[in-house]
N, C-alpha and C positions, 0 to 999 in steps of 0.2 A: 802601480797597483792601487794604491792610496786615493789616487787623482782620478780612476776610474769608476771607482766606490762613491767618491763624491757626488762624481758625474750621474752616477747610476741614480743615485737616493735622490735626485735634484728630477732626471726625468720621472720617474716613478711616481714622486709627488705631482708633480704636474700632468702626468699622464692619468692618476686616480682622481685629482681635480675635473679633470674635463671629462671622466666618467660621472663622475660625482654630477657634475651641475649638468648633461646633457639627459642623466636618469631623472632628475628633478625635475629637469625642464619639459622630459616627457611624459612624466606622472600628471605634472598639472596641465599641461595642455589636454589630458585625458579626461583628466577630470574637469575641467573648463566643458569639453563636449559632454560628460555625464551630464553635469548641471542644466545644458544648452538644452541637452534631449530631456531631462528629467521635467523644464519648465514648459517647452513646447507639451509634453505629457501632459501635466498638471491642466494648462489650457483648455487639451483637446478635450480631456476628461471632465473638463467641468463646462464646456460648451454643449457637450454630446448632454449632460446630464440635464442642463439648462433647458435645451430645445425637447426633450423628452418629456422634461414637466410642464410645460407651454402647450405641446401638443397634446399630452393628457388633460392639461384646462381646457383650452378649446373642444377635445370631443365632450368632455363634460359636459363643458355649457350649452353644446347642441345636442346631448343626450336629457338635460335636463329639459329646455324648451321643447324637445320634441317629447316628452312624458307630461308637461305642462299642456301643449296642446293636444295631445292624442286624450289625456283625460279630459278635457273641456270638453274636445268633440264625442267624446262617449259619452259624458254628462254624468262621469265621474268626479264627484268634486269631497272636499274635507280632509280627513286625516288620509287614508291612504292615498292618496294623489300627492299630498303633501311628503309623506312617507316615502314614497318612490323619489319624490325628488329630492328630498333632505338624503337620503340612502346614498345617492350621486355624488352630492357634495364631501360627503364622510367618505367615500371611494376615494373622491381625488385628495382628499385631506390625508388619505392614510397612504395611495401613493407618493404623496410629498415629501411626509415624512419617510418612507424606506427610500426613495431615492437621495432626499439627502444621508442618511446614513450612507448610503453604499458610496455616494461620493465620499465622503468622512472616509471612510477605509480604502478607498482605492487613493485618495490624496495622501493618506499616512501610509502608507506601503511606499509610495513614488518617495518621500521623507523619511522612511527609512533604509531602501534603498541606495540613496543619497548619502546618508550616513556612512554605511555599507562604504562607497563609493569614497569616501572622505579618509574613512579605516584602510583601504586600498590604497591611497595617493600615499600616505605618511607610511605606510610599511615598505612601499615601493620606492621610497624618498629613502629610506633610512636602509634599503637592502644595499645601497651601493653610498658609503659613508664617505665623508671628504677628507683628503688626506690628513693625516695627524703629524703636526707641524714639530709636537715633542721629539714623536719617532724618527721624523726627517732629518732635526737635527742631532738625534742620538748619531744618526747615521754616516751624517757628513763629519760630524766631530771624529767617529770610529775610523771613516776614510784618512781625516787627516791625520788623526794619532799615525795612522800604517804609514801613510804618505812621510808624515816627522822621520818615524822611525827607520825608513828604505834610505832616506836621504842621512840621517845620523852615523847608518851602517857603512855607508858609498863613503863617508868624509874620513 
């Protein structure tokens, strides 16, 4: 009976070991792919933003030469001509600035997320705990005390 108890407390620890580090090992491999997907994000998110203020420059600068030449050719010339096209400038200056903020916030969200994602891995690390070597050998000790004691009785 003694020698059974042992037996038992010895797979038990090793059978919670190999929960233990296979939970682990699939926590982080999860969060490895968070990370993967979280940076791919970050990229696309700051590519899409990129090419959105580029093609906002570009129409600018062809909305302003074409207000530079539609005035000349009207024979509009001085502060409103100039007005109209300073006006432009300040458009795309002020779409620069709100696209960079929204990057700013859609990058800190993917970051905190991530975080999020991080708080996930370690609770999910720690839901399935590796065995406790005390208790193991509380256990095997308890086996053999019974184990002593069947064998003490038998003599």
């Amino acid at each position: 009976m003694g020698v059974a108890k042992v037996g038992g407390a010895l797979a038990a620890h090793s059978a919670q070991k190999k929960a233990s580090k296979a939970n682990a090992s699939a926590a982080r491999e999860a969060y490895a792919n968070a990370v993967t997907n979280a940076n791919a994000l970050r990229d696309e998110t700051t590519d899409k933003a990129t090419r959105s203020f580029f093609s906002a420059r570009r129409q600018a600068k062809q909305a302003r030469s074409q207000a530079v030449a539609v005035a000349g050719e009207s024979g509009v010339a001085g502060r409103s001509a100039e007005a109209v096209a300073n006006q432009i400038t300040i458009d795309l200056g002020e779409f620069g600035i709100q696209t960079e903020r929204n990057l700013g916030r859609e990058l800190g969200q993917i970051t905190r997320d991530l975080d999020t994602g991080e708080a996930v891995r370690r609770q999910r690390i720690s839901s399935v705990p590796p065995p406790n070597p005390f208790a193991t050998g509380l256990n095997i000790a308890g086996g053999l005390a019974s184990a002593a004691g069947v064998y003490t009785s038998l003599r």
